[in-house]
Rosetta silent file (secondary structure, phi, psi, omega in degrees, C-alpha in Angstrom):
SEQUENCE: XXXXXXXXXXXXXXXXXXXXXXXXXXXXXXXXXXXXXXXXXXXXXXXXXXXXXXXXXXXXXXXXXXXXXXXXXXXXXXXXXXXXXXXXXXXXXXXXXXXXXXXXXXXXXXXXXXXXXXXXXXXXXXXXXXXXXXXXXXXXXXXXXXXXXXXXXXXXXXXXXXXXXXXXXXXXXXXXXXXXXXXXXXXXXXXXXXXXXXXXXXXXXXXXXXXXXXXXXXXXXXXXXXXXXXXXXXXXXXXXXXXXXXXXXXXXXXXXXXXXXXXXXXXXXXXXXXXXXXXXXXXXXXXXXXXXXXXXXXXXXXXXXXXXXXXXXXXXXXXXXXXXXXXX
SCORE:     score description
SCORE:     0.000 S_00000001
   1 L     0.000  148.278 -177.104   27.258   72.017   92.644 S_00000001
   2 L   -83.655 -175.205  179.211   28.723   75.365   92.125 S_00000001
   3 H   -82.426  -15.348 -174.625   31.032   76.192   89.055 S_00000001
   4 H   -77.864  -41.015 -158.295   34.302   76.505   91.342 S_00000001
   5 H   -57.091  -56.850 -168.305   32.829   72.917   92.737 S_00000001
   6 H   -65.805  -70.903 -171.298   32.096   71.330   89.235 S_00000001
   7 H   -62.120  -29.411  176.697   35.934   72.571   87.711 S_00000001
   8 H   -37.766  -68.131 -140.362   37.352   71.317   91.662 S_00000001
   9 H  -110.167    9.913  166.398   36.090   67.280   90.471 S_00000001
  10 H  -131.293   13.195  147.831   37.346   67.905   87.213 S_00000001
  11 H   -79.317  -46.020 -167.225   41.121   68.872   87.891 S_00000001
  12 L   -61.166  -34.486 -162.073   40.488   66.133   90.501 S_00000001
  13 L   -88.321   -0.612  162.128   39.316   63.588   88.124 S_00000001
  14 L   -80.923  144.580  160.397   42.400   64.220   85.568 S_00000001
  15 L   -48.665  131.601  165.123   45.651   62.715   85.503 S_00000001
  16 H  -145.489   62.207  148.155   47.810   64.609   87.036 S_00000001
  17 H   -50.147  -73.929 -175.278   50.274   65.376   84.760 S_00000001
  18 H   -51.885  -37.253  163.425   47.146   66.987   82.706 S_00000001
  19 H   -23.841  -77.256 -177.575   46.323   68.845   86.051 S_00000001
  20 H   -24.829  -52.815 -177.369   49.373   69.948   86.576 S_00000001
  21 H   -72.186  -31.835  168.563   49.203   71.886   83.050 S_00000001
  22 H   -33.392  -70.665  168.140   45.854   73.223   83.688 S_00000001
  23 H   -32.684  -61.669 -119.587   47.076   74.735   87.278 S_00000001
  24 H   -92.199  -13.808  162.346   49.838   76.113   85.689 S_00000001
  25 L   -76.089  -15.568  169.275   47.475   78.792   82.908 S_00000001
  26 L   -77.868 -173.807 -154.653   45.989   80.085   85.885 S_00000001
  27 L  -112.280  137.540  165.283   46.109   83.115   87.639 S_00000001
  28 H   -20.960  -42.045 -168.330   47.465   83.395   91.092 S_00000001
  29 H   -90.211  -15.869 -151.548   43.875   83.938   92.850 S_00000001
  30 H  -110.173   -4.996  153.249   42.456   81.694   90.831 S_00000001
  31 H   -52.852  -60.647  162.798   44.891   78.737   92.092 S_00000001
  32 H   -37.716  -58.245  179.060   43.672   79.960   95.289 S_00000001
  33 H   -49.771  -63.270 -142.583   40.521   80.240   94.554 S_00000001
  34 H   -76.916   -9.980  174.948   40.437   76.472   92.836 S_00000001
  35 H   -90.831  -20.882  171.804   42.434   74.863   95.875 S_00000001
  36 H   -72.450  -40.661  179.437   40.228   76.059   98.583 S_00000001
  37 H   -52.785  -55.560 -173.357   37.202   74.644   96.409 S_00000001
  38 H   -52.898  -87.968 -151.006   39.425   71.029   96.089 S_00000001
  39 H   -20.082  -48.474 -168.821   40.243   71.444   99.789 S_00000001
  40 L   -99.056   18.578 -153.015   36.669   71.306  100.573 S_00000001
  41 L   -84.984  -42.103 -159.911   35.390   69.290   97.958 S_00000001
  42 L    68.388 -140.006 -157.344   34.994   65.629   99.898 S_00000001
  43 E  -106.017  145.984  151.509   33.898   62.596   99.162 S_00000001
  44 E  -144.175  138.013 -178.681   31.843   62.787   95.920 S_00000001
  45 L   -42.111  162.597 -158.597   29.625   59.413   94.225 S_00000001
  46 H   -84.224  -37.791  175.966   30.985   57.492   90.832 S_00000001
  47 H   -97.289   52.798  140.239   27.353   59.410   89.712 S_00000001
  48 H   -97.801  -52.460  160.476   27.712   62.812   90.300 S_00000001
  49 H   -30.867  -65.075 -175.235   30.995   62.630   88.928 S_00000001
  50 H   -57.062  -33.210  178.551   29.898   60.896   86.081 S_00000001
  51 H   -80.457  -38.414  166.557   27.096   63.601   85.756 S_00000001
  52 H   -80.657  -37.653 -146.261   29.216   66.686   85.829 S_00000001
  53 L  -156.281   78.920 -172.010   31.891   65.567   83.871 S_00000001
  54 H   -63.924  -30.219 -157.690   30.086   63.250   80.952 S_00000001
  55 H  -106.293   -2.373  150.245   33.043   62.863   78.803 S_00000001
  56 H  -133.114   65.462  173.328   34.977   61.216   81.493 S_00000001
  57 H   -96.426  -39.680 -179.954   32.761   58.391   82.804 S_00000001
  58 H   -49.036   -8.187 -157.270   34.228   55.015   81.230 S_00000001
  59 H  -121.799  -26.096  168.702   37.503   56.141   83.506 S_00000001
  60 H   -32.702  -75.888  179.490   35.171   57.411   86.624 S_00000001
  61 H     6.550  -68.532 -164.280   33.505   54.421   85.978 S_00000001
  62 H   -75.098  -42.583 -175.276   36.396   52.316   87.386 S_00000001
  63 H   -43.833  -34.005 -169.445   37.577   55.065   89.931 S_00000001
  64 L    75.341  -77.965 -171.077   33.959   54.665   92.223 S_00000001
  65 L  -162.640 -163.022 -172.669   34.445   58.230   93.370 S_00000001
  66 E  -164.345  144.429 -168.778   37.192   61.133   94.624 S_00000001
  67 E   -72.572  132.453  119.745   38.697   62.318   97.517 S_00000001
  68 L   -82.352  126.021  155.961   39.338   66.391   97.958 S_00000001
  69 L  -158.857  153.528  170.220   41.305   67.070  100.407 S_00000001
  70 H   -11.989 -101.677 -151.481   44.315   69.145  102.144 S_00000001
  71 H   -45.955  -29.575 -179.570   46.793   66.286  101.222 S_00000001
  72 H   -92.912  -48.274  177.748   45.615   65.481   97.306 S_00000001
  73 H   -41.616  -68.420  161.950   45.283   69.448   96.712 S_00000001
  74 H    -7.954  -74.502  173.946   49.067   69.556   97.926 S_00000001
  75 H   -55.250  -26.192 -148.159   50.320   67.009   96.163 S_00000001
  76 H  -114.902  -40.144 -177.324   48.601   68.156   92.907 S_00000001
  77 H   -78.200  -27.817  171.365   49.954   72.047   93.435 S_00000001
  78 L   -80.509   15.252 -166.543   53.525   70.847   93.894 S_00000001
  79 L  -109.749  -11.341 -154.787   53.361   69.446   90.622 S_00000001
  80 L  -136.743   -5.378 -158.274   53.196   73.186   88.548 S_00000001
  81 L  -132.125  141.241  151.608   54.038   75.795   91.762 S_00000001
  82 L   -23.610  161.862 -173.740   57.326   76.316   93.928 S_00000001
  83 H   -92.858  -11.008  179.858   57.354   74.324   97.422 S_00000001
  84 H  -105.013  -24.875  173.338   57.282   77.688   99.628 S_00000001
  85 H   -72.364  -37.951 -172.017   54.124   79.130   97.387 S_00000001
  86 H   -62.273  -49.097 -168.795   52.602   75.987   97.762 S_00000001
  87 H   -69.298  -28.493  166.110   52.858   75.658  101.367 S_00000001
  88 H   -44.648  -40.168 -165.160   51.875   79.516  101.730 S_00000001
  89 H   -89.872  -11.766  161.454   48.921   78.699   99.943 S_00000001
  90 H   -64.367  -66.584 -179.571   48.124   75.621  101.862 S_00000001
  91 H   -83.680   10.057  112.351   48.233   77.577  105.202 S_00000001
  92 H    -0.549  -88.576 -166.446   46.061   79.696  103.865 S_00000001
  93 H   -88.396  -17.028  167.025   43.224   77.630  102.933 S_00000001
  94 L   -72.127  -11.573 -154.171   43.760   75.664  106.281 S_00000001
  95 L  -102.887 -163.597 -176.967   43.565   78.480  108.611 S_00000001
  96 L   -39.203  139.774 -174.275   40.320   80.129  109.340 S_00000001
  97 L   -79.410  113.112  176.375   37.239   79.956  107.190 S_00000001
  98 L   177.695  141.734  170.639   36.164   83.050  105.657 S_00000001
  99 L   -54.529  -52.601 -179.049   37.413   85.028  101.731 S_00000001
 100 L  -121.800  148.484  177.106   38.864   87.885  102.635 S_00000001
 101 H   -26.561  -33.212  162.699   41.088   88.306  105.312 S_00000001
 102 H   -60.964  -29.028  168.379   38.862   90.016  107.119 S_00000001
 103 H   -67.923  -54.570 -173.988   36.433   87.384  107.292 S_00000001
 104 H   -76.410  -33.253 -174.938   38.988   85.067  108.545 S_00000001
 105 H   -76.290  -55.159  166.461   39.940   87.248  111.725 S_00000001
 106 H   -10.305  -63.801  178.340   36.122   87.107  112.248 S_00000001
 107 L   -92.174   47.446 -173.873   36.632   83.427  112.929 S_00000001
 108 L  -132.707  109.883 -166.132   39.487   83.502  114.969 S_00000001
 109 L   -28.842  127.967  179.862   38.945   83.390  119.101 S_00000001
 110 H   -46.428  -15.675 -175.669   38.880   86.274  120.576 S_00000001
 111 H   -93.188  -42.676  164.426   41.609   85.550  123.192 S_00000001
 112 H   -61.799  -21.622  161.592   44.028   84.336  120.538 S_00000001
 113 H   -48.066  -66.882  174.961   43.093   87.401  118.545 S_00000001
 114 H   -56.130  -27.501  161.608   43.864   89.369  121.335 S_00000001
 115 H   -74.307  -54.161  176.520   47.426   87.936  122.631 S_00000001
 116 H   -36.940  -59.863 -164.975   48.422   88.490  119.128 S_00000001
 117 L   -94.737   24.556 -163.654   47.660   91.883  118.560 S_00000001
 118 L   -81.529  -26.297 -177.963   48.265   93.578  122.022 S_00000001
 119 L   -66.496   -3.245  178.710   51.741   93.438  120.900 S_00000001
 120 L   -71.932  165.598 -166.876   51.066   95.423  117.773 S_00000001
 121 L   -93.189  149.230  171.846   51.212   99.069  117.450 S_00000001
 122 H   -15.504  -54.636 -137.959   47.580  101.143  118.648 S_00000001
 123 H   -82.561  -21.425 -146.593   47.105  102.483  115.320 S_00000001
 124 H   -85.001  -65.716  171.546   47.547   98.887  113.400 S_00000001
 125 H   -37.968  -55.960  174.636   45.074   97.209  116.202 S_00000001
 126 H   -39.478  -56.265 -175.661   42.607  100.223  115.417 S_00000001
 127 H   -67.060   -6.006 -154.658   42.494   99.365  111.556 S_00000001
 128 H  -125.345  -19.603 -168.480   41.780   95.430  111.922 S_00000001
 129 H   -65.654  -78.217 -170.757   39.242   96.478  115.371 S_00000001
 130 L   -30.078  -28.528 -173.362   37.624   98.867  112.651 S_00000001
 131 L  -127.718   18.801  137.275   37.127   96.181  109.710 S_00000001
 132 L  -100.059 -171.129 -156.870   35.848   93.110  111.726 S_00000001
 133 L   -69.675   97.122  140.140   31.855   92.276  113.142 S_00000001
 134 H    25.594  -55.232 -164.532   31.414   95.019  116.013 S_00000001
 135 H   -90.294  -47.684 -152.304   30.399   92.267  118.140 S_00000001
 136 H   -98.549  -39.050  164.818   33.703   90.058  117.589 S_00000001
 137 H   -33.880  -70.895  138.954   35.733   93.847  118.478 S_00000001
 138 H    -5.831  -72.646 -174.193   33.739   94.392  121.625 S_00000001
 139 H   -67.172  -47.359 -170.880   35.120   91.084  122.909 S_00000001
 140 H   -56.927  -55.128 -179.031   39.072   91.252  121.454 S_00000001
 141 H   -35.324  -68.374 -155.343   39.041   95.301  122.934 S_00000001
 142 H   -64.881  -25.270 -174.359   37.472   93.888  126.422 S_00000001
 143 H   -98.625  -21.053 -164.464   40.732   91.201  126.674 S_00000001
 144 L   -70.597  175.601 -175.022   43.317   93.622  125.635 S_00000001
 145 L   -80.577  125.738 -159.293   45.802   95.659  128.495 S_00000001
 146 H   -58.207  -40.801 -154.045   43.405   98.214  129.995 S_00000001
 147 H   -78.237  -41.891 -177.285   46.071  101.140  129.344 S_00000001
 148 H   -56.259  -59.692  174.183   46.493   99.560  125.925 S_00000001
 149 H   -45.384  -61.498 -166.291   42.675   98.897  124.839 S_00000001
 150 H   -43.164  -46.249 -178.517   41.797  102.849  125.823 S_00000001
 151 H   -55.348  -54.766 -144.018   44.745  103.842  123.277 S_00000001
 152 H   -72.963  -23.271  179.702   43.422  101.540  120.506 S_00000001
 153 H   -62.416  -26.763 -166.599   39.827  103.295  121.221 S_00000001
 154 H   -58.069  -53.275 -146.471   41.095  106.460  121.031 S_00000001
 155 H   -64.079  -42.654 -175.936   43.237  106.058  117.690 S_00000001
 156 H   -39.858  -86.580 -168.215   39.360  104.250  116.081 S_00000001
 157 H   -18.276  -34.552 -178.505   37.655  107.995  117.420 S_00000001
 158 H  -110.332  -14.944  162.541   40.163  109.938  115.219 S_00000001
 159 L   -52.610  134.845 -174.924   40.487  107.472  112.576 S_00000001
 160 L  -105.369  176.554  165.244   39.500  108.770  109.054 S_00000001
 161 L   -49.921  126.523 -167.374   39.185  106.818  105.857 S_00000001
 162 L  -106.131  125.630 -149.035   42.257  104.667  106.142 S_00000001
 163 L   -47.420 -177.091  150.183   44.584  104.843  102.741 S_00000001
 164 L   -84.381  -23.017  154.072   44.644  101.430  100.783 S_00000001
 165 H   -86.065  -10.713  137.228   47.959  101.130  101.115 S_00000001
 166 H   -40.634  -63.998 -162.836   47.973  101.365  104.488 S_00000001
 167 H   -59.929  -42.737 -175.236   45.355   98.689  104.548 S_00000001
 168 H   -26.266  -93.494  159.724   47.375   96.609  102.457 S_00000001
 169 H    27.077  -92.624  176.230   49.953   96.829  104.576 S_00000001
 170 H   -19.451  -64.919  165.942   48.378   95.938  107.200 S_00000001
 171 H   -61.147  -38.828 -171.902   46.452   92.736  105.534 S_00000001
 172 H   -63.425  -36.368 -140.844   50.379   91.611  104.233 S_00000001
 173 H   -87.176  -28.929 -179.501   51.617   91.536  108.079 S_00000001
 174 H  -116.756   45.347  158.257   48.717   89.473  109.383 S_00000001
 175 H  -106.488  -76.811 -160.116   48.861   86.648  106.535 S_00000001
 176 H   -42.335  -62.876  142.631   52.385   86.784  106.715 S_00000001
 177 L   -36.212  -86.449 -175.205   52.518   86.813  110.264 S_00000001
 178 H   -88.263  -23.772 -175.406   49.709   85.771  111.946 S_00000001
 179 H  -103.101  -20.741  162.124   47.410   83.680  110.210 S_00000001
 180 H  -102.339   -1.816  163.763   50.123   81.851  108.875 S_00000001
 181 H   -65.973  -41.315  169.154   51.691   80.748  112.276 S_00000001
 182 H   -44.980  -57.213  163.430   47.878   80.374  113.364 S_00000001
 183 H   -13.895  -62.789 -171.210   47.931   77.827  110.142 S_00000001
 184 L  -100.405   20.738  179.327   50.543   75.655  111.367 S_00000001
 185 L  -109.329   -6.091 -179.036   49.609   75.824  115.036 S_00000001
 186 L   -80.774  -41.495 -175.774   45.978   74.278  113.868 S_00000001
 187 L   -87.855  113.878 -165.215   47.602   71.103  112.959 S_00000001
 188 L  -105.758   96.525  178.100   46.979   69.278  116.063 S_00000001
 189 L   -45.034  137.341  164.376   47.974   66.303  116.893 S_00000001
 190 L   -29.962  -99.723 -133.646   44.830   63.595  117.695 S_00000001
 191 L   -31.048  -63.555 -160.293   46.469   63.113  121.324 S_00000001
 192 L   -88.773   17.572  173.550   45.857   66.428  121.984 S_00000001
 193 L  -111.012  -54.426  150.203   42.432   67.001  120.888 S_00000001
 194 H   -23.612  -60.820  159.167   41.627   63.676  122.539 S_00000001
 195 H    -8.753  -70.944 -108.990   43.520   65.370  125.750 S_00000001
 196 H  -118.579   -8.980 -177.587   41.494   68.006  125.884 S_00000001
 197 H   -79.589  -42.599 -163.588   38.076   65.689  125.180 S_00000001
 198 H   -88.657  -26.259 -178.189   38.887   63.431  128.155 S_00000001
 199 H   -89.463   -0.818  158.623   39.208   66.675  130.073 S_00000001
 200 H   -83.511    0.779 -164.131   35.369   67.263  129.484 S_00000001
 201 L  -129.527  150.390 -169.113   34.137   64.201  130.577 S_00000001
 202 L   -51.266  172.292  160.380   32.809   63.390  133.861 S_00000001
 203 L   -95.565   15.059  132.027   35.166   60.864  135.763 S_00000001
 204 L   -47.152  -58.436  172.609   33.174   58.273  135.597 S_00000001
 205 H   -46.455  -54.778 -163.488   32.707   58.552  131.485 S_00000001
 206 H   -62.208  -31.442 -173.556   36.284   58.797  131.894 S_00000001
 207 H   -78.370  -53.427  173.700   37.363   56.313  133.949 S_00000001
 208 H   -86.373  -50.517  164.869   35.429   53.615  131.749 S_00000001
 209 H   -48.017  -37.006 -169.387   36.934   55.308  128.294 S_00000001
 210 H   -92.095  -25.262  165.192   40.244   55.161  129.528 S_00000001
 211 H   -83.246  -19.508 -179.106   40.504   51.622  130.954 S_00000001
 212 L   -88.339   -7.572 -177.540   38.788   50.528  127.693 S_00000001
 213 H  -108.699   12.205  170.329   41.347   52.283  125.442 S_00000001
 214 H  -109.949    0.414  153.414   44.599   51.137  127.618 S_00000001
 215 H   -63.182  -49.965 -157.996   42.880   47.478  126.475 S_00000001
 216 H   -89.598  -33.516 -165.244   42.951   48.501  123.057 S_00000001
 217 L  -162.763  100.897 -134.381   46.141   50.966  122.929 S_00000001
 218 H  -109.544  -17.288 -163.667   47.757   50.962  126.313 S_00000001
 219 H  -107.480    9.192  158.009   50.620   53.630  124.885 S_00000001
 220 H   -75.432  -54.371 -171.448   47.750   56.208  123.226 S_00000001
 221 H   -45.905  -29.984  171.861   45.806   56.121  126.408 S_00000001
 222 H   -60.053  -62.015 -163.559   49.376   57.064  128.086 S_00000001
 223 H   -47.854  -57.529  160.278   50.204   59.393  125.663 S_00000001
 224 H   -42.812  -96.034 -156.229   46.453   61.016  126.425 S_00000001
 225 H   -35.999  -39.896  177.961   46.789   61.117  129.915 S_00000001
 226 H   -68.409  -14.173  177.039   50.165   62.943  129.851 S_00000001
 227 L  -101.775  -12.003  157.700   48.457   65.828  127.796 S_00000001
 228 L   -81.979  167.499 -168.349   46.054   66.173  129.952 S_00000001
 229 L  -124.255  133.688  176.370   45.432   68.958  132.635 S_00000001
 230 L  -118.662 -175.268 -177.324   42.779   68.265  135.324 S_00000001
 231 H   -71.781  -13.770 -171.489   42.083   70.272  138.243 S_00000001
 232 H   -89.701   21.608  165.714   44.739   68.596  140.460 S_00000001
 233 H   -74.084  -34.050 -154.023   47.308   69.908  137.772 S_00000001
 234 H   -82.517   -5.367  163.731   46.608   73.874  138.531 S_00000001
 235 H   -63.431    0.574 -174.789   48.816   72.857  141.873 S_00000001
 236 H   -82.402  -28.593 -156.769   51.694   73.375  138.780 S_00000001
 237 L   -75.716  149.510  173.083   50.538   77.224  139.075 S_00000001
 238 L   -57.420 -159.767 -152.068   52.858   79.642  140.765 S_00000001
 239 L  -132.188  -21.167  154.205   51.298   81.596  143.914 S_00000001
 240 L   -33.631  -86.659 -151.408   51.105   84.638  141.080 S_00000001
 241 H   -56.747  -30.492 -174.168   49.086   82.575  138.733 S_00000001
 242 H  -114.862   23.356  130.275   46.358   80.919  140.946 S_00000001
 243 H   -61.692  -38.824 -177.433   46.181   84.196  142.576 S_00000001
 244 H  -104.727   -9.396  149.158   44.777   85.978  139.623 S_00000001
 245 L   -35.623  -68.449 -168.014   42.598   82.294  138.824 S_00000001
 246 L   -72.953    6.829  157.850   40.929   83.223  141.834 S_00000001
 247 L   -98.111    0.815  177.984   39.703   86.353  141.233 S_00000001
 248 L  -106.167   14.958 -142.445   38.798   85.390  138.101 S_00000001
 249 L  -136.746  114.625  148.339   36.571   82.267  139.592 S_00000001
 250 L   -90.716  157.775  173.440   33.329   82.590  140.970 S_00000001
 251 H   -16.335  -38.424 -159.195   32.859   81.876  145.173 S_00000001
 252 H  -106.333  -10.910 -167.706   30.328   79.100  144.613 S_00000001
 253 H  -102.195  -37.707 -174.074   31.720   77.742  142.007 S_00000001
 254 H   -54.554  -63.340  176.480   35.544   77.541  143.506 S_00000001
 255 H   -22.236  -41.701 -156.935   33.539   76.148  146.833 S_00000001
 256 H  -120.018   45.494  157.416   31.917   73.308  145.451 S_00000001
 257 H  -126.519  -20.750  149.003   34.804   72.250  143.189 S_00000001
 258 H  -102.008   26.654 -175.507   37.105   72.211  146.151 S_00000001
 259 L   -77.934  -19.814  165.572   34.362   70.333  148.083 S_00000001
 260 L  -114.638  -42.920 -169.234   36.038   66.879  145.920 S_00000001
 261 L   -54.959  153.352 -176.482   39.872   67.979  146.237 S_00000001
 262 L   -96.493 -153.804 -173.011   41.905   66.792  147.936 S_00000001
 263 H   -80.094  -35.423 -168.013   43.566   68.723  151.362 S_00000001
 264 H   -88.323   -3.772  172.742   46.833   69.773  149.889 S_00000001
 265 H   -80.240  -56.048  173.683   45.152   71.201  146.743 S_00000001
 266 H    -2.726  -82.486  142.892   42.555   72.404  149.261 S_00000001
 267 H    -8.144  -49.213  164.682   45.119   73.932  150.859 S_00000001
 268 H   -62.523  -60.882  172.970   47.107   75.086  148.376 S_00000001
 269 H   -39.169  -68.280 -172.966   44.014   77.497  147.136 S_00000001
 270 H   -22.297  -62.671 -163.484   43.344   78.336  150.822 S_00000001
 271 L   -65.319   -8.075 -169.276   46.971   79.612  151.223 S_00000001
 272 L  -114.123   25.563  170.941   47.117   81.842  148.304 S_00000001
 273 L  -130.631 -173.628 -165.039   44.043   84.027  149.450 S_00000001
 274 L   -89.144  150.492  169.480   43.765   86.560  152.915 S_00000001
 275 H   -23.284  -75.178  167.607   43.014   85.096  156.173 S_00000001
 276 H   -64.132  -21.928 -177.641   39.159   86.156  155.994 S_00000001
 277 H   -77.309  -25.387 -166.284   38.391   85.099  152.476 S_00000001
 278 H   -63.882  -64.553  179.373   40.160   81.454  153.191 S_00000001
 279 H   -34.192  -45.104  172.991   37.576   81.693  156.161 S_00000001
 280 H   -74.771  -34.749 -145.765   34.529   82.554  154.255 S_00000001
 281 H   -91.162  -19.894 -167.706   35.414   80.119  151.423 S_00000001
 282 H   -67.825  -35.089 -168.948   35.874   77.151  154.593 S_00000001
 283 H   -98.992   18.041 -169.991   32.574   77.918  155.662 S_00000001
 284 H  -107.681  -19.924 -160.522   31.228   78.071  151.800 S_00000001
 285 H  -107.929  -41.027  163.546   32.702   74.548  151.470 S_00000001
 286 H   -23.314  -97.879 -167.702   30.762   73.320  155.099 S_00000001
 287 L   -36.139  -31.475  169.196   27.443   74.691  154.335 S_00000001
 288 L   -73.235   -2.544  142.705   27.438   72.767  151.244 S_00000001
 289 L    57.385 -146.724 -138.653   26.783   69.277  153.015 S_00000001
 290 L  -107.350  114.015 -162.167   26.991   66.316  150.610 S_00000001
 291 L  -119.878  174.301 -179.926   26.856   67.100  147.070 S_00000001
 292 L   -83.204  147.607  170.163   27.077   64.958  143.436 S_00000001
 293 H   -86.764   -4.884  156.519   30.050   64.319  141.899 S_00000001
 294 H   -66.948  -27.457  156.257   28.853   65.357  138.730 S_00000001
 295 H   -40.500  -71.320 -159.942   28.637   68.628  140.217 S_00000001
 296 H   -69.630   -9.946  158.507   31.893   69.199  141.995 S_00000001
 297 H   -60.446  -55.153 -179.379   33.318   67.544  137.940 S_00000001
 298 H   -80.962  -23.638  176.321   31.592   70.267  136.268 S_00000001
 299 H   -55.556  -66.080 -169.928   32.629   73.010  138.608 S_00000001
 300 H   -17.487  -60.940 -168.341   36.500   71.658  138.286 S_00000001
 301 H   -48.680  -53.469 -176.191   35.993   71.527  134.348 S_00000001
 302 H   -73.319  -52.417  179.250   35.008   75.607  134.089 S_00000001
 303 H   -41.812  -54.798 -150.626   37.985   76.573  137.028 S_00000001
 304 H   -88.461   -9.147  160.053   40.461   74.736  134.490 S_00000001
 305 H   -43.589  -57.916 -175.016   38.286   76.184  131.390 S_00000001
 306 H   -68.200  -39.883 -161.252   39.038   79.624  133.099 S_00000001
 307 H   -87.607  -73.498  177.939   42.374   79.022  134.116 S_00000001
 308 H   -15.262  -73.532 -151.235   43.632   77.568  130.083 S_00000001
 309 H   -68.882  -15.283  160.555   41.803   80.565  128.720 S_00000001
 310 H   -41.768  -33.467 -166.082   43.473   83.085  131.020 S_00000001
 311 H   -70.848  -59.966 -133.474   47.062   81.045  129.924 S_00000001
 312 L  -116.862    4.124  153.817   46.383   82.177  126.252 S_00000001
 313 L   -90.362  -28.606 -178.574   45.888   85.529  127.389 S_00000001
 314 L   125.403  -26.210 -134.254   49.306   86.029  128.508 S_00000001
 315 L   -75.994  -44.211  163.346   47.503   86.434  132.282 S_00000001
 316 L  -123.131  160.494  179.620   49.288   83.153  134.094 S_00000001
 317 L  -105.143  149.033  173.633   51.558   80.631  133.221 S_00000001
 318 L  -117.066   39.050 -173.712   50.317   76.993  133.231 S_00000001
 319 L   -97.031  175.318 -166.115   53.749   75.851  132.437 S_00000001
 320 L   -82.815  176.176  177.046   54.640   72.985  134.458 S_00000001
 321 L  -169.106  174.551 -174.459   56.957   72.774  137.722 S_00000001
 322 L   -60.968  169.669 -171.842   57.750   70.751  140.636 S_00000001
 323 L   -85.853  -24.297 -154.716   54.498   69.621  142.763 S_00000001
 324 L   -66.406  -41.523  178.319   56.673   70.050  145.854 S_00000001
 325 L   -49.402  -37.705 -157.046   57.474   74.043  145.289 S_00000001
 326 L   -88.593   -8.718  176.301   53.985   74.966  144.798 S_00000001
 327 L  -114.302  140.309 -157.140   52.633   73.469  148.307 S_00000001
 328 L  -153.856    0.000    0.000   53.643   75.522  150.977 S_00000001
């Protein structure tokens, strides 16, 4: 165990009243510091415990072992810190993993990176392009508004050593901002991580999971099913939206994923492309004779893969609407 680990199971392992008093001699960062450590801390044995922190094993003893987590860190910071520092510092240590801010944009998907900052000014996008991984740039740059991206390349090309208070700045706007809305948009309900699980699995797997969990819990399995979006959902998109799907879709893959649909989605695609490609893709769907349905399932999965991550670009709306509007 490290030394942040080792002090972590021994705030944990205090009353905490005596906690409380501990917290409250430290230093700002180092609250930080020692709550990210708790945060992550886990499950740890009545002997490890007992082994790091010798002079309180008769009380260990009894405990059997201790929890860290989000919810005991909380609880334990509200005892010595205001309720709006605490929760800053909570969505913090919840959001992305990494020390300095910088780190943490690192781990944050490039397409949500990128709907964030296109709204941002050139030069601000330039500094945060400039001080993540190259690699993780490359991709945010590549999602951004073409007219937009060129500017933020430009401003990098002429960028100099950038002040510290500038950087500061900068670093204030997307804690304050961004990383902590990111924060509270991570806590996700179960439903909807389940949702989005059941939308990975074949329909068979699915099919059998879902009749065995409306046995067990007939109003989660609803509650699932209503968050999820399959492919016969993207008939919600507007003649816009599953216009720019399909150019973002390849031929073979749209083909043998509407090769299982049925005729009015069928249809619905068909109608929102030009007379010859609808033609080409009819005889693309033909020529493809009798195929598995684990295929045409994984084709579906990457169109609505494609279509979601477009939605979180800004690029289409997936919000819902009548079924009736959209078939024409």
């Amino acid at each position: 165990m490290t030394s942040q680990q080792k002090a972590a199971a021994l705030i944990l392992a205090l009353a905490e009243e005596d906690a409380a008093l501990l917290i409250g001699r430290m230093h700002e960062d180092e609250v930080r510091d020692m709550s990210l450590a708790m945060s992550n801390l886990g499950t740890l044995t009545a002997e490890l415990v007992e082994e790091v922190l010798k002079e309180f094993s008769s009380a260990l003893g009894s405990t059997g072992h201790l929890i860290g987590s989000f919810e005991t860190t909380e609880r334990m910071l509200l005892k010595t810190l205001p309720k709006d520092r605490v929760m800053q510092i909570m969505e913090e240590i919840r959001g992305p993993a990494g020390r300095t801010m910088w780190d943490k944009l690192g781990n944050v998907n490039e397409a949500v990176l990128a709907n964030y900052l296109k709204n941002e000014y050139p030069q601000t996008v330039a500094v945060v392009m400039s001080k993540i991984r190259p690699d993780h740039a490359a991709r945010v740059i590549a999602l951004l508004p073409e007219g937009f991206a060129m500017e933020v390349v430009m401003r990098m090309l002429r960028m100099e050593n950038v002040q510290k208070d500038a950087l500061e700045g900068v670093e204030r706007t997307l804690k304050a901002e961004f990383m902590s809305n990111l924060a509270r948009s991570s806590r996700r309900d179960s439903h909807e991580v389940m949702a989005e699980i059941f939308n990975n699995l074949d329909r068979a797997s699915e099919g059998r999971i879902m009749s065995a969990l409306e046995e067990r819990n007939r109003e989660s399995a609803e509650r699932i099913r209503s968050l999820m979006f399959t492919f016969d959902d993207l008939r919600r998109l507007d003649g816009g939206s599953l216009q720019t799907l399909l150019r973002s879709v390849e031929k073979d893959r749209l083909a043998l994923a509407l090769k299982g649909a049925s005729e009015d989605l069928r249809g619905l695609f068909l109608g929102n492309m030009t007379e010859r490609a609808a033609k080409l893709l009819r005889d693309d769907i033909a020529a493809l004779g009798p195929v598995r349905l684990k295929e045409v399932d994984e084709a579906q999965v990457g169109i609505v893969t494609t279509a979601k991550e477009l939605a979180a670009q800004g690029q289409i709306n997936m919000a819902n609407g009548p079924d009736e509007e959209m078939v024409g």
